[in-house]
C-alpha positions as CSV (number, residue, x, y, z in Angstrom):
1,X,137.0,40.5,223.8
2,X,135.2,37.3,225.0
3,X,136.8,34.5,226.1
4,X,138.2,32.1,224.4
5,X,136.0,29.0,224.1
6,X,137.3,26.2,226.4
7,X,137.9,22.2,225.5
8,X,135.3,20.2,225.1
9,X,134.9,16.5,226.4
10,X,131.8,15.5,224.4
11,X,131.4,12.5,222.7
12,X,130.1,13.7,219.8
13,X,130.4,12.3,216.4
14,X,132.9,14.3,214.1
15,X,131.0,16.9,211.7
16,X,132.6,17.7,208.2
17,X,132.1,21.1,205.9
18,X,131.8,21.6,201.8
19,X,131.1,24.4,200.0
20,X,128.7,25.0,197.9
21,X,126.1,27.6,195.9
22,X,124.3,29.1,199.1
23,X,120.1,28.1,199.2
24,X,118.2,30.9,200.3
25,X,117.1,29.3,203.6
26,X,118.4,30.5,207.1
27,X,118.2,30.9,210.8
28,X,117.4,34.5,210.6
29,X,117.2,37.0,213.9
30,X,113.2,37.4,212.6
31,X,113.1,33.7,212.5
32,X,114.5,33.1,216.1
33,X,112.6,36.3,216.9
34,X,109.2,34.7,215.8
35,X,110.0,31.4,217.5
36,X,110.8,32.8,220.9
37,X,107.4,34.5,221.1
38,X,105.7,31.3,219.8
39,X,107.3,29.6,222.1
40,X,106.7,31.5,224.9
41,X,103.7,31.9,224.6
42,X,103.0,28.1,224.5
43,X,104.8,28.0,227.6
44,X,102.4,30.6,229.4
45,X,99.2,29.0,228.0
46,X,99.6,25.3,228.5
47,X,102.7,25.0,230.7
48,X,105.7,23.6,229.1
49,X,105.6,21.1,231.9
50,X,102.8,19.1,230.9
51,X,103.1,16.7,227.5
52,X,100.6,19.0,226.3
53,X,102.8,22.2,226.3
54,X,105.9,19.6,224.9
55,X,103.3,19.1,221.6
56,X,102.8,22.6,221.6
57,X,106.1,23.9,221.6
58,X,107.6,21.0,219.0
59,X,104.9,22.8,217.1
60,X,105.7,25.6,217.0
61,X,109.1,25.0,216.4
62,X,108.0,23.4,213.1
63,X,105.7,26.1,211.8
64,X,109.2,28.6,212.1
65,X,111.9,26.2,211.0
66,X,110.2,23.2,209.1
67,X,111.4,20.7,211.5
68,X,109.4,17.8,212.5
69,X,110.5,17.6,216.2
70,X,109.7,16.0,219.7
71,X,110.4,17.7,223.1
72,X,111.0,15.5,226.0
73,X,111.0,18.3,228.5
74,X,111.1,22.0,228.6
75,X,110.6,24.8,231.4
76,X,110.3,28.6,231.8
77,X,113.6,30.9,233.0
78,X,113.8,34.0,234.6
79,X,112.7,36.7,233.6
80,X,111.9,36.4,229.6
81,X,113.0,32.7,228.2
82,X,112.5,29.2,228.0
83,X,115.1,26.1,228.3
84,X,114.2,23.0,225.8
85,X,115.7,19.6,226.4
86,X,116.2,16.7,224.2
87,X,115.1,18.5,220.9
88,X,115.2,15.6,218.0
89,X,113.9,15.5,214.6
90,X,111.9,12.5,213.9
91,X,113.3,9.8,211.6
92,X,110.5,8.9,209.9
93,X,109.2,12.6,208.9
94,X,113.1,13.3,208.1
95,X,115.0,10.4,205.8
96,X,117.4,12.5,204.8
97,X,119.5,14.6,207.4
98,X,118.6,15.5,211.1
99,X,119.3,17.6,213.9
100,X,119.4,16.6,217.5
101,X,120.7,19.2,220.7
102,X,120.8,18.1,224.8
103,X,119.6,21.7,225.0
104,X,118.3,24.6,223.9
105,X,117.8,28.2,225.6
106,X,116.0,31.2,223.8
107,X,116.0,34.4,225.6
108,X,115.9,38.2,225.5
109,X,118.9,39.7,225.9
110,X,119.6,42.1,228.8
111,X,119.6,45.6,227.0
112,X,117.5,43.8,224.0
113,X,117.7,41.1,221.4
114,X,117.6,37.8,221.3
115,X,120.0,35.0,222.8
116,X,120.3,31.7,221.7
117,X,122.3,28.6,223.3
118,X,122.3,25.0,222.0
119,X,124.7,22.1,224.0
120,X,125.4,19.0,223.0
121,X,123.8,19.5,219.2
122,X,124.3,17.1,216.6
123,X,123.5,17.9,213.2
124,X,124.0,15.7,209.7
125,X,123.5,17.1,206.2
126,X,122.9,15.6,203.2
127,X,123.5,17.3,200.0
128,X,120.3,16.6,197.0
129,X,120.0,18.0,193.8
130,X,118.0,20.9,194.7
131,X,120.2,21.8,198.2
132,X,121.1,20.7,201.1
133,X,119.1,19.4,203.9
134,X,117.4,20.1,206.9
135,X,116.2,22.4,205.0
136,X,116.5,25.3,207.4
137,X,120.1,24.8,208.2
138,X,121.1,24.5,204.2
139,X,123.4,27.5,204.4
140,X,125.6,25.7,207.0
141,X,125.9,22.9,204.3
142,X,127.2,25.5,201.8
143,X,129.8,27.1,203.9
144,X,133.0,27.1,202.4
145,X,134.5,30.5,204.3
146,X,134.4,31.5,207.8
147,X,134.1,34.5,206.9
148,X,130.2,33.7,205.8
149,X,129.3,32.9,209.3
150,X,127.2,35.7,210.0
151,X,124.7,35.0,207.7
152,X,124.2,31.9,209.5
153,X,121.8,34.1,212.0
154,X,120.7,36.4,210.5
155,X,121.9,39.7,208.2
156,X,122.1,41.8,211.4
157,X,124.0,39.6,214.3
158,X,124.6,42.5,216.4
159,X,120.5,41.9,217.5
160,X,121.2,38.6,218.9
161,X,124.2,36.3,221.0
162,X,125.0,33.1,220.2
163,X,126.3,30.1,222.2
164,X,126.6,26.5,221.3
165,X,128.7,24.5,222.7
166,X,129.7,20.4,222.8
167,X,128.3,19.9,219.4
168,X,128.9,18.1,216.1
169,X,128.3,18.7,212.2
170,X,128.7,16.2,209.9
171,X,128.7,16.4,206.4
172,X,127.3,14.0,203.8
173,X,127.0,13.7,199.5
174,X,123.8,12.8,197.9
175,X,124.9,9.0,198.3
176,X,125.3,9.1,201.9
177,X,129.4,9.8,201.3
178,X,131.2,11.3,204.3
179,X,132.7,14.8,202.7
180,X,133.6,16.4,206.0
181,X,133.3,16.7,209.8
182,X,134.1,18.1,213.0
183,X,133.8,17.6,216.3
184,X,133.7,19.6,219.8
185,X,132.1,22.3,217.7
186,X,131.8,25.8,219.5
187,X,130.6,29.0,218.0
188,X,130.4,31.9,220.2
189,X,129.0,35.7,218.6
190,X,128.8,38.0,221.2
191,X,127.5,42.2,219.9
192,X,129.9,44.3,221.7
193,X,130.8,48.1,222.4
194,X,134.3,49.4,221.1
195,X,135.7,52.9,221.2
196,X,131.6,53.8,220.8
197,X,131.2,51.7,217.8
198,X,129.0,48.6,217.8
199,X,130.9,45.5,217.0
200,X,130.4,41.3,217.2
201,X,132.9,39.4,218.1
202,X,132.7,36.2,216.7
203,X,134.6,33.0,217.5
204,X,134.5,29.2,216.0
205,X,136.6,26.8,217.2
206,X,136.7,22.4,216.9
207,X,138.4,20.1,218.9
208,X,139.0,18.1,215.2
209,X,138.3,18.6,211.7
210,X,138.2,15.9,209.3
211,X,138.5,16.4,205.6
212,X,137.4,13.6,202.7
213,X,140.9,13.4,201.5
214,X,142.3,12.1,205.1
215,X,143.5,15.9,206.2
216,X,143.1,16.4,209.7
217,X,142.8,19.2,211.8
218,X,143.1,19.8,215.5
219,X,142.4,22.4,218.1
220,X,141.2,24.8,215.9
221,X,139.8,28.2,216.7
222,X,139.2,31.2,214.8
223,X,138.7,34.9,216.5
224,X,137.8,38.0,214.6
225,X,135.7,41.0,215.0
226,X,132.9,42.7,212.1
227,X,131.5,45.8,212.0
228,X,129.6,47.2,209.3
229,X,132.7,49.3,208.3
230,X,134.8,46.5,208.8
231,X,133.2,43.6,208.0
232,X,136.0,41.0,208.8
233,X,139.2,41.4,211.1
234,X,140.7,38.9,211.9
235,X,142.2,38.5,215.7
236,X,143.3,35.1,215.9
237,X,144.0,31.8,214.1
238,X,144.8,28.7,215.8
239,X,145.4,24.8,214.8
240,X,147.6,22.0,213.9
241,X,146.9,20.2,210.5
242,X,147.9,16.7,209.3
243,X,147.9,15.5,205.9
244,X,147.8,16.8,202.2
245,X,145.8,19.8,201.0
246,X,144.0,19.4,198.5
247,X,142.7,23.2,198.0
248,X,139.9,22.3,199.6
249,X,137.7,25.2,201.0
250,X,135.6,25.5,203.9
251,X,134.9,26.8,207.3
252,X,138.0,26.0,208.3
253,X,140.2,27.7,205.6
254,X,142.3,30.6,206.2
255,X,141.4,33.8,204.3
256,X,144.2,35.1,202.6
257,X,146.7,37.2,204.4
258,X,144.9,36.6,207.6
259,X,146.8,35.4,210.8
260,X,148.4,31.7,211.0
261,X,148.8,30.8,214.5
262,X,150.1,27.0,214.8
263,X,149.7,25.5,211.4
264,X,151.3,22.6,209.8
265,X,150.9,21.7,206.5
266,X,148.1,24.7,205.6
């Protein structure tokens, strides 16, 4: 069991969730996989020191997630990964929705895999016609169950850990409409070893969760483990909810028969 994802005192703007029909683009483990070695490799031929390497990587990152990015600064980590700092899309090449993070580490994973940490990310979706954008992050616009997190990285998880921490999503309609958000945003998947099976453990939590129709929601976290026999257990459920439910359904709505820890009006 990890633990639990500590508070956050970020000053991130909330992020909001909506659910929707799920476009086919992700942040698969091949996709991460494929950027750490393009990365990496940047890093050993040009020295992600030098503006040079900065061009090269932001490259890079673009030809594996579509993104049209600078790097202010970056540098190589012992033994096998590289730390990326200030990581923004640029305005001009993205008009509608962006993504911004303090940090970002890739890494392999002691034993194998890959590991992946982002702090202080911010990231705003817009929902078009044809999907949501960025693009590359579409299926975090269409999450409507937390239960769907896994395909966020990837149909095999247990390859690769994930970390991300002081961060933000916000939600937005095709006219620019706020439809959800939260703030303090950590998600935490960690592959384990249990009574010689392989399992993730996965944890989300938000310091607050804001809804279209004025619901609120605070301190929430959500614990459970998946295996491929068991794809969802939940362990935990925790949070304090303000405000009328609509039925609305997203990251933050409890399964069905599924622990309630804490919850007012849910």
């Amino acid at each position: 069991m990890t633990a639990p994802i500590p508070e956050w005192n970020d000053n991130v703007t909330p992020a909001e969730s909506g659910r929707n029909v799920p476009p086919p683009a992700t942040l698969g483990c091949l996709v991460v996989s494929a950027l750490f070695v393009a990365i990496l490799f940047a890093a050993v031929t040009l020295g992600v020191q030098t503006k040079v390497g900065c061009d090269l990587l932001a490259s890079a990152l673009k030809r594996q997630t579509g993104l049209d990015v600078t790097v202010e600064s970056a540098s190589v980590e012992w033994p096998l990964g590289i730390c990326l700092t200030d990581v923004q899309t640029k305005p001009s090449t993205t008009p509608f929705g962006s993504f911004k993070a303090r940090e970002i580490r890739i890494g392999l994973r002691t034993g194998g895999g890959v590991e992946i940490s982002l702090r202080g990310a911010r990231l705003e979706l817009m929902k078009l016609a044809d999907g949501w954008v960025p693009e590359v992050f579409s299926k975090v616009g269409a999450l409507n169950d937390v239960r769907d997190t896994a395909v966020l990285f990837g149909d095999d998880p247990r390859v690769m850990a994930v970390d991300v921490r002081d961060s933000g999503i916000v939600w937005n309609g095709p006219d620019g409409e706020r439809m959800s958000s939260a703030e303090g945003v950590g998600i935490s998947i960690r592959p384990v070893m249990m009574n010689d099976q392989r399992m993730t453990v996965f944890e989300v939590a938000a310091r607050i969760v804001r809804r279209a129709n004025g619901m609120k929601g605070l301190g929430i976290r959500r614990l459970w483990l998946s295996s491929r026999d068991t794809p969802y257990l939940e362990v935990e459920y925790q949070g304090l909810w303000d405000g009328a439910d609509n039925g609305t359904a997203d990251w933050w709505t409890v399964p069905p028969g599924a622990m309630k820890r804490g919850m007012k009006n849910e």
